[in-house]
MIPA-433113 format. One record per atom (N, C-alpha, C): residue in one letter; atom name; x, y, z. Coordinates in pm, 1 decimal, padded with zeros to 6 digits, m for minus. Example, Ala and Ser with C-alpha at 12.3 -4.5 7.8 and 13.67 -1.06 7.14 Angstrom:
<atoms>
<atom rest="A" atom="N" px="01319.0" py="m00569.0" pz="00780.0"/>
<atom rest="A" atom="CA" px="01230.0" py="m00450.0" pz="00780.0"/>
<atom rest="A" atom="C" px="01320.0" py="m00330.0" pz="00780.0"/>
<atom rest="S" atom="N" px="01285.0" py="m00225.0" pz="00708.0"/>
<atom rest="S" atom="CA" px="01367.0" py="m00106.0" pz="00714.0"/>
<atom rest="S" atom="C" px="01290.0" py="00003.0" pz="00787.0"/>
</atoms>
This chain:
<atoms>
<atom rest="X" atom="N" px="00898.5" py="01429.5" pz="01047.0"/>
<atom rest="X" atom="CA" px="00764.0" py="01418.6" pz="00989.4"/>
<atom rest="X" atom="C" px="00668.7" py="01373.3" pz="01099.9"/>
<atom rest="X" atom="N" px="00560.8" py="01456.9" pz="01123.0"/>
<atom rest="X" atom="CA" px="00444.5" py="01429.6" pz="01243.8"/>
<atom rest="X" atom="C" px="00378.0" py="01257.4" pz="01223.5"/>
<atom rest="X" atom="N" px="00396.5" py="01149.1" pz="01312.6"/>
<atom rest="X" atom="CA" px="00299.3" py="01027.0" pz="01283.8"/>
<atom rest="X" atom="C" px="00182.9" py="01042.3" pz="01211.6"/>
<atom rest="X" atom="N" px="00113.0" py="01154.9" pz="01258.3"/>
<atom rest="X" atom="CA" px="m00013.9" py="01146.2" pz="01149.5"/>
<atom rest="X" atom="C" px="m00010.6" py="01176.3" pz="00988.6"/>
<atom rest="X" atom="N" px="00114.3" py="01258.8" pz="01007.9"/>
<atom rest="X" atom="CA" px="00121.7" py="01290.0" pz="00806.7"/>
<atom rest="X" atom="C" px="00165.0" py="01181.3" pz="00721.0"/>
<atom rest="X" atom="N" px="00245.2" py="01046.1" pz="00792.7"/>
<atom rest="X" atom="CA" px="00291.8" py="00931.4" pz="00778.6"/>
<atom rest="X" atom="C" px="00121.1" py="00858.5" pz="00750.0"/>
<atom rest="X" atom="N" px="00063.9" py="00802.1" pz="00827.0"/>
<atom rest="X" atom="CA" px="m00084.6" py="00804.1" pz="00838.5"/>
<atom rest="X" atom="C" px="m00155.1" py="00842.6" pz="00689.9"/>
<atom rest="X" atom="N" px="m00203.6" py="00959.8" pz="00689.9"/>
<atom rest="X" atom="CA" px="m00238.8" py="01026.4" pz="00605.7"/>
<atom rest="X" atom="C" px="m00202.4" py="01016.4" pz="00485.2"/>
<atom rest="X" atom="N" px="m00081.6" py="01006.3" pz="00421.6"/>
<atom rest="X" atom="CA" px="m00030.2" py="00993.1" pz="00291.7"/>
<atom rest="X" atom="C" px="m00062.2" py="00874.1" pz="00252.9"/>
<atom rest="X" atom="N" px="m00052.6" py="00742.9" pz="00403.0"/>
<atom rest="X" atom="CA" px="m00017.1" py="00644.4" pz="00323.2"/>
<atom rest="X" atom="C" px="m00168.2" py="00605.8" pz="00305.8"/>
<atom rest="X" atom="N" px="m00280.6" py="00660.5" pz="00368.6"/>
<atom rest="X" atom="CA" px="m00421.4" py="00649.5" pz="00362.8"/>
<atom rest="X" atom="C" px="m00427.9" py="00721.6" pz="00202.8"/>
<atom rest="X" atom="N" px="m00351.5" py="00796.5" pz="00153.9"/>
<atom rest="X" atom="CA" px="m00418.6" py="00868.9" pz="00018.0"/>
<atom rest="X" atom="C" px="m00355.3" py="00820.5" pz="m00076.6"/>
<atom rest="X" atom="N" px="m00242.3" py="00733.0" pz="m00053.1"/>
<atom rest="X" atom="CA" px="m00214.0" py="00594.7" pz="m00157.3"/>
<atom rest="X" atom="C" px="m00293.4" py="00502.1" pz="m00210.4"/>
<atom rest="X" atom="N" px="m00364.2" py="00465.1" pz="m00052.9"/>
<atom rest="X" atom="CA" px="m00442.8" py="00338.4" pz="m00068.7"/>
<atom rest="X" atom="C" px="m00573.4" py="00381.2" pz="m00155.4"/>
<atom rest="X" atom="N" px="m00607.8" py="00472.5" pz="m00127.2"/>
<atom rest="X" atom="CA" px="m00733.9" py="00602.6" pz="m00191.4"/>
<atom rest="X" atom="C" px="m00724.1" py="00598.8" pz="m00397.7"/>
<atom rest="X" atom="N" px="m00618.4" py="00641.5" pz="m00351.3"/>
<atom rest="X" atom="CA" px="m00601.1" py="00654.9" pz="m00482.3"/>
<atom rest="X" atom="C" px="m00562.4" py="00548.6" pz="m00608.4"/>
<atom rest="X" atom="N" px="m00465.4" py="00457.8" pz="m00580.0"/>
<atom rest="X" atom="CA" px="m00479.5" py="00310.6" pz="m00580.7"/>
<atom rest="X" atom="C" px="m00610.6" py="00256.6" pz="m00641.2"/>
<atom rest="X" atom="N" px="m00699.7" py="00270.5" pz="m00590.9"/>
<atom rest="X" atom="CA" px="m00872.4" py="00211.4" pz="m00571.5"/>
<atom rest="X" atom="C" px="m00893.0" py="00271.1" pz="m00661.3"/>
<atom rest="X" atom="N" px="m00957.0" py="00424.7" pz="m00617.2"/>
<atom rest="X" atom="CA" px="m00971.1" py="00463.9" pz="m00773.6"/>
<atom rest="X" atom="C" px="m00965.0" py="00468.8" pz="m00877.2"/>
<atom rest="X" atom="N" px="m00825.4" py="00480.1" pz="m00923.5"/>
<atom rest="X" atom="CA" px="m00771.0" py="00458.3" pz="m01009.3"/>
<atom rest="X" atom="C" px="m00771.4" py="00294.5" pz="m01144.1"/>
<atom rest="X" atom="N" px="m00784.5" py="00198.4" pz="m00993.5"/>
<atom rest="X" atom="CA" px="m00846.0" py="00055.2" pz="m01077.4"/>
<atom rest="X" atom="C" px="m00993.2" py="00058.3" pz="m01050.1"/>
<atom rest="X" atom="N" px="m01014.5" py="00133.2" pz="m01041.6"/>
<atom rest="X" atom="CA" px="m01185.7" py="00080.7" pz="m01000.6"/>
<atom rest="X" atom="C" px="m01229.7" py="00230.2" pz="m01164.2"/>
<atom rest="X" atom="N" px="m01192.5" py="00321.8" pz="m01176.3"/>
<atom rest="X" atom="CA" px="m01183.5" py="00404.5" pz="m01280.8"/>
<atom rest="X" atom="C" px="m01150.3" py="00332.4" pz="m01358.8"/>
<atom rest="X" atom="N" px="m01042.8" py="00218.5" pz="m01425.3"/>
<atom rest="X" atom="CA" px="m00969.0" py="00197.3" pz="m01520.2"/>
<atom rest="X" atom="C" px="m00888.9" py="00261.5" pz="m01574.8"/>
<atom rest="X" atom="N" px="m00839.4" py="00354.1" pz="m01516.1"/>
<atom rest="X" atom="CA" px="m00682.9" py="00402.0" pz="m01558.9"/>
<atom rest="X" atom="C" px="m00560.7" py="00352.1" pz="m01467.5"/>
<atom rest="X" atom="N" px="m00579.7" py="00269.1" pz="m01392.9"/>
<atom rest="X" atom="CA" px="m00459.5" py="00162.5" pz="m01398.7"/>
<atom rest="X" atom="C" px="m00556.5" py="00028.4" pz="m01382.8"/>
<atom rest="X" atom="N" px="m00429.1" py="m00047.1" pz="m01376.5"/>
<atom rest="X" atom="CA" px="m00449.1" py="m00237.1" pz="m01414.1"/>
<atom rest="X" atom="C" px="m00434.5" py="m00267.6" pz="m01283.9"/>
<atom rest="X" atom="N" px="m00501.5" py="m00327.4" pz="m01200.5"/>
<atom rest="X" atom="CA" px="m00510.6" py="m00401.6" pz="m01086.3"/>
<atom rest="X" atom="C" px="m00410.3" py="m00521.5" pz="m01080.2"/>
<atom rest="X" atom="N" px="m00347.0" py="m00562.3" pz="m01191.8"/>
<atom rest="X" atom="CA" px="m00241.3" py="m00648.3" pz="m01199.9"/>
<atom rest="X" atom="C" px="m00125.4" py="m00567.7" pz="m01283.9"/>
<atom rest="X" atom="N" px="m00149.0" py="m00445.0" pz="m01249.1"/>
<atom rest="X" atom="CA" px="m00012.9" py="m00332.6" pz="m01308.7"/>
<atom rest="X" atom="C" px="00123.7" py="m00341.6" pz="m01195.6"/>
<atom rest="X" atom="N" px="00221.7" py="m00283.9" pz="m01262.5"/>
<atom rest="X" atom="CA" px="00331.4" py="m00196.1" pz="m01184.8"/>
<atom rest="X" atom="C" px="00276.0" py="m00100.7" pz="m01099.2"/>
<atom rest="X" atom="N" px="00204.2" py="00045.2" pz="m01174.1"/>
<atom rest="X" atom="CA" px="00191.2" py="00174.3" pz="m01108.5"/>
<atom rest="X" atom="C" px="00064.5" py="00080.7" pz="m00970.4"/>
<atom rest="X" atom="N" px="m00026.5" py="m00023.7" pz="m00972.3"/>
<atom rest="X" atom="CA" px="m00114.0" py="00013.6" pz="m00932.7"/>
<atom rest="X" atom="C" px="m00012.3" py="m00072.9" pz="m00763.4"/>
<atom rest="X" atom="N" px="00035.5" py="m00174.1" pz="m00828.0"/>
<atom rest="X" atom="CA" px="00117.3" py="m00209.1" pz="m00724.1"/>
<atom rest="X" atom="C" px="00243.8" py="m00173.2" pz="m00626.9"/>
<atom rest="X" atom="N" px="00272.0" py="m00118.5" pz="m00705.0"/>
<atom rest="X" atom="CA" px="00392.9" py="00007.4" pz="m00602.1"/>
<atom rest="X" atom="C" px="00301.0" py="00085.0" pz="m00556.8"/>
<atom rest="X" atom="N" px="00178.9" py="00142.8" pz="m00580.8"/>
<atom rest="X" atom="CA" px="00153.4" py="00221.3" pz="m00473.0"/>
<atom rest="X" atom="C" px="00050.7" py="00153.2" pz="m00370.9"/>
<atom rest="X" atom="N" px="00046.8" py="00037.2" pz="m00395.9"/>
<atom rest="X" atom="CA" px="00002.0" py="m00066.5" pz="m00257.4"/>
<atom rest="X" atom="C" px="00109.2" py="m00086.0" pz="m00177.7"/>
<atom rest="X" atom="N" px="00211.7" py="m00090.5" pz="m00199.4"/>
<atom rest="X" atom="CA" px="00360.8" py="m00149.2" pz="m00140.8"/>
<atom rest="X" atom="C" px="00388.3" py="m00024.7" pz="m00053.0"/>
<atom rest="X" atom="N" px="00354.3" py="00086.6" pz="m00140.9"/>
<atom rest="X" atom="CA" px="00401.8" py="00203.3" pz="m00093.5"/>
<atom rest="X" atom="C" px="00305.3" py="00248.8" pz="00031.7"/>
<atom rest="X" atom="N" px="00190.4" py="00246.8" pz="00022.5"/>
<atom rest="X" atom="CA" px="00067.3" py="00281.0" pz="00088.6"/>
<atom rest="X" atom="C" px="00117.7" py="00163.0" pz="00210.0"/>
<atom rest="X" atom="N" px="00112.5" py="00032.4" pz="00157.2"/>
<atom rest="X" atom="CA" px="00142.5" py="m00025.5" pz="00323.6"/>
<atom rest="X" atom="C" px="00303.8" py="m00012.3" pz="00410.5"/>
<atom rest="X" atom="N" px="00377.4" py="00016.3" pz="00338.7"/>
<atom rest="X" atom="CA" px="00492.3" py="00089.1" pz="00402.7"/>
<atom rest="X" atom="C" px="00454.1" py="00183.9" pz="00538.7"/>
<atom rest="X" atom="N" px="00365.0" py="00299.8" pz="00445.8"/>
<atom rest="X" atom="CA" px="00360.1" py="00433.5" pz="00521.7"/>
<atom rest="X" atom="C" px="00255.3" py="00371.4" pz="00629.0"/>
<atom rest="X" atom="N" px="00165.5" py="00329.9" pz="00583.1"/>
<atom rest="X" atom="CA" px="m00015.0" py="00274.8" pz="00706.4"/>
<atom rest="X" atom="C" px="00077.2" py="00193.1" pz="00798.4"/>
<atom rest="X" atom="N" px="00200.0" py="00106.6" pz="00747.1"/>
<atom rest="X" atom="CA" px="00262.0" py="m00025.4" pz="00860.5"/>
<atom rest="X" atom="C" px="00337.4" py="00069.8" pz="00929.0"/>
<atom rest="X" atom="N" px="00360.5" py="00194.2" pz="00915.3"/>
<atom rest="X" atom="CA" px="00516.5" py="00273.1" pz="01015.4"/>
<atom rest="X" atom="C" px="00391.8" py="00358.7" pz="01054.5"/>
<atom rest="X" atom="N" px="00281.9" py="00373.2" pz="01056.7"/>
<atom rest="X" atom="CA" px="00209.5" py="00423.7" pz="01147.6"/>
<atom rest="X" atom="C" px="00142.4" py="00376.0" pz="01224.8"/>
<atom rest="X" atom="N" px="00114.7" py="00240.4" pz="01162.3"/>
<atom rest="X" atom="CA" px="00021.8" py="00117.0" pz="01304.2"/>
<atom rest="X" atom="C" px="00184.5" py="00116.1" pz="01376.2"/>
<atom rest="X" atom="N" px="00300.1" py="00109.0" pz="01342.1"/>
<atom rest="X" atom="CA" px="00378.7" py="00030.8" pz="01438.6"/>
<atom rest="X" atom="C" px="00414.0" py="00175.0" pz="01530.7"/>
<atom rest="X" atom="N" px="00403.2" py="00293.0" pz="01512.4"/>
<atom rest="X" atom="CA" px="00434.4" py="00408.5" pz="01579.8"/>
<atom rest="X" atom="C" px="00342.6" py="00443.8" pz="01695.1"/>
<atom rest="X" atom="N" px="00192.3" py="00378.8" pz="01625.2"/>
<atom rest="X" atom="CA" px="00063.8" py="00414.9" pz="01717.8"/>
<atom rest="X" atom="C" px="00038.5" py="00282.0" pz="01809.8"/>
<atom rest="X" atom="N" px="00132.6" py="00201.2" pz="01766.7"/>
<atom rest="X" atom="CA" px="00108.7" py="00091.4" pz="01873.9"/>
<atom rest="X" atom="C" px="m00023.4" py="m00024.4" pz="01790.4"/>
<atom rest="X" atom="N" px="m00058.4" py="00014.5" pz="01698.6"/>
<atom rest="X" atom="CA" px="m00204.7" py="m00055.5" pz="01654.0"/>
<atom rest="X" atom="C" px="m00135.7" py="m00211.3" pz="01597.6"/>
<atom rest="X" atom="N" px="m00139.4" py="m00288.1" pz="01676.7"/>
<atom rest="X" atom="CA" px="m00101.7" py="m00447.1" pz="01597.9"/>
<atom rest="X" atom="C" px="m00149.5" py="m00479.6" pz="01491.1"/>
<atom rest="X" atom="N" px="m00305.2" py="m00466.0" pz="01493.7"/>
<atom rest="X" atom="CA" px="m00361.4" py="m00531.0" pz="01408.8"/>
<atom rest="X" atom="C" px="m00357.1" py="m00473.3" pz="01275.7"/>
<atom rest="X" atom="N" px="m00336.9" py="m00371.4" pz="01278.3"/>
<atom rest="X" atom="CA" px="m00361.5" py="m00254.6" pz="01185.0"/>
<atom rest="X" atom="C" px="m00221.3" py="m00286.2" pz="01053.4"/>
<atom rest="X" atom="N" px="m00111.8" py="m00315.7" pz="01177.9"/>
<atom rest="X" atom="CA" px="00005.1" py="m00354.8" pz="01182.7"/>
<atom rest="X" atom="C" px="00039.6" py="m00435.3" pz="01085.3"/>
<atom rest="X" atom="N" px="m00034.4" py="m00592.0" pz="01117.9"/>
<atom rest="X" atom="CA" px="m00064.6" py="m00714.2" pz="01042.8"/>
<atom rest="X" atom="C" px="m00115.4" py="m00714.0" pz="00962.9"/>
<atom rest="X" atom="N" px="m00199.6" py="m00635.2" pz="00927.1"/>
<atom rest="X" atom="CA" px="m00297.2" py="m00628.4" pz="00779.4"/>
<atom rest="X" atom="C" px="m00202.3" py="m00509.2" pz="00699.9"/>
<atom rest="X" atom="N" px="m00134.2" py="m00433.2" pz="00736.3"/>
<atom rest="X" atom="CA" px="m00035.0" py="m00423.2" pz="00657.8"/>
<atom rest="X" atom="C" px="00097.3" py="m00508.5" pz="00584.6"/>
<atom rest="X" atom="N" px="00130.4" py="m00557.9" pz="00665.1"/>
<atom rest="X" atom="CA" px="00241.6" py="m00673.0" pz="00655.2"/>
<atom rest="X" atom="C" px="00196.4" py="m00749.7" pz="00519.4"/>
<atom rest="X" atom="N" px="00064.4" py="m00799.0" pz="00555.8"/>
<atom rest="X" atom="CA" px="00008.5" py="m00872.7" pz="00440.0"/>
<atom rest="X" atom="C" px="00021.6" py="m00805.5" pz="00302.4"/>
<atom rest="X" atom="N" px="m00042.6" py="m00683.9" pz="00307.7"/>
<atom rest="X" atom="CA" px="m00093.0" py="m00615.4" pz="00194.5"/>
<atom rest="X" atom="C" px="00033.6" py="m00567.7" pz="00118.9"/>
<atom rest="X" atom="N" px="00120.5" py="m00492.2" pz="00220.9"/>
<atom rest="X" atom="CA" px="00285.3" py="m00515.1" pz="00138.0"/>
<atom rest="X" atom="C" px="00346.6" py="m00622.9" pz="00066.9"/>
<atom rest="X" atom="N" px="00305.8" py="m00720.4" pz="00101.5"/>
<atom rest="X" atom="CA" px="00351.5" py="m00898.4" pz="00102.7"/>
<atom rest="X" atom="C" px="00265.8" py="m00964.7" pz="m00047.8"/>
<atom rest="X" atom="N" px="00106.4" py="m00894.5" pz="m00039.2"/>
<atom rest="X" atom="CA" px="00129.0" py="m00936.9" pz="m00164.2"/>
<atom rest="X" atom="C" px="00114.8" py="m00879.2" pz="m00315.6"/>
<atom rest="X" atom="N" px="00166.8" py="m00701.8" pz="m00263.1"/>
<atom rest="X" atom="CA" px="00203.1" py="m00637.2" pz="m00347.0"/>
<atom rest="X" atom="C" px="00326.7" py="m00664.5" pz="m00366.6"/>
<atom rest="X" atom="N" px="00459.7" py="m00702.9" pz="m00300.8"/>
<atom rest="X" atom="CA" px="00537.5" py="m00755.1" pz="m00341.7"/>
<atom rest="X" atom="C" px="00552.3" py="m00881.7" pz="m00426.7"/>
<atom rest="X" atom="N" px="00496.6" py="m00946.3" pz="m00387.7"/>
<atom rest="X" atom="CA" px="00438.5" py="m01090.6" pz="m00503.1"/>
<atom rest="X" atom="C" px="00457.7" py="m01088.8" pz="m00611.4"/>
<atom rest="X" atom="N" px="00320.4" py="m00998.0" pz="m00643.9"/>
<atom rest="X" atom="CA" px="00281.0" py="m00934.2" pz="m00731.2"/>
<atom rest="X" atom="C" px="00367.1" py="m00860.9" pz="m00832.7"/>
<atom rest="X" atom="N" px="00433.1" py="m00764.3" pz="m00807.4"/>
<atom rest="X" atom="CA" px="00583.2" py="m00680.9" pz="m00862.8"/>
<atom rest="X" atom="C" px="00666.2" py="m00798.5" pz="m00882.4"/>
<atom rest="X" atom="N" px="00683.1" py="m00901.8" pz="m00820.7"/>
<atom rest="X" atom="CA" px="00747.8" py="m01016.8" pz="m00825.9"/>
<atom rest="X" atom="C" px="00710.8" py="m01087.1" pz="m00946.8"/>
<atom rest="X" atom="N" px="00617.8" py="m01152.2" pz="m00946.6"/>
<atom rest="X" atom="CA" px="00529.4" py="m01201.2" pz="m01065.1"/>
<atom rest="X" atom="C" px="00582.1" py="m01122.6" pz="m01191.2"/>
<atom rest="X" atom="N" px="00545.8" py="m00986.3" pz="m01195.9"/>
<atom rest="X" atom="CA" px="00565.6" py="m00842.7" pz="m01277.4"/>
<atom rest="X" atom="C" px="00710.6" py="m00852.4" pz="m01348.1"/>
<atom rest="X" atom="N" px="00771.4" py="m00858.4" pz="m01304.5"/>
<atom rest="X" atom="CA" px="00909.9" py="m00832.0" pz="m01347.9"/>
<atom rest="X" atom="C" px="00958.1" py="m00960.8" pz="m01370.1"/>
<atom rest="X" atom="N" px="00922.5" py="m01034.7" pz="m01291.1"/>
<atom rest="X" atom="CA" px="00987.7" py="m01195.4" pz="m01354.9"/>
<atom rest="X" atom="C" px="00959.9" py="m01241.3" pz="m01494.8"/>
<atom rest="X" atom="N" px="00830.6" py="m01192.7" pz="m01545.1"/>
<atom rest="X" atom="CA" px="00765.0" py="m01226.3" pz="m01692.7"/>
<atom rest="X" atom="C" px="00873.4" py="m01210.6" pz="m01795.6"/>
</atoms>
């Protein structure tokens, strides 16, 4: 798979994600809206770490971290 299609997908996670709670057809404190934050910083973190981008890197780390939480929180209820 080309680095940029890695990139790209995980940019149309994060895209869509937004929308989607900012639309109200998902819950900003949902499952669907949080797996595809988890998912989105997966793909954006294996492309900052491929392109060398640290920072890009780190603000992924986070954003996985507290979509995991979150799913954490989720399922523990």
């Amino acid at each position: 798979i080309p680095t940029e299609a890695i990139g790209w997908t995980g940019d149309i996670i994060f895209i869509l994600a937004y929308y989607f709670a900012s639309s109200g057809k998902l819950k900003a404190d949902g499952k669907i809206f949080n797996f595809m934050n988890l998912g989105g910083a997966i793909l954006f973190g294996t492309y900052a770490m491929l392109k060398q981008t640290f920072p890009v890197l780190v603000l992924e780390l986070f954003w996985g971290g507290i979509a995991t939480l979150a799913l954490y929180k989720i399922y523990k209820r």
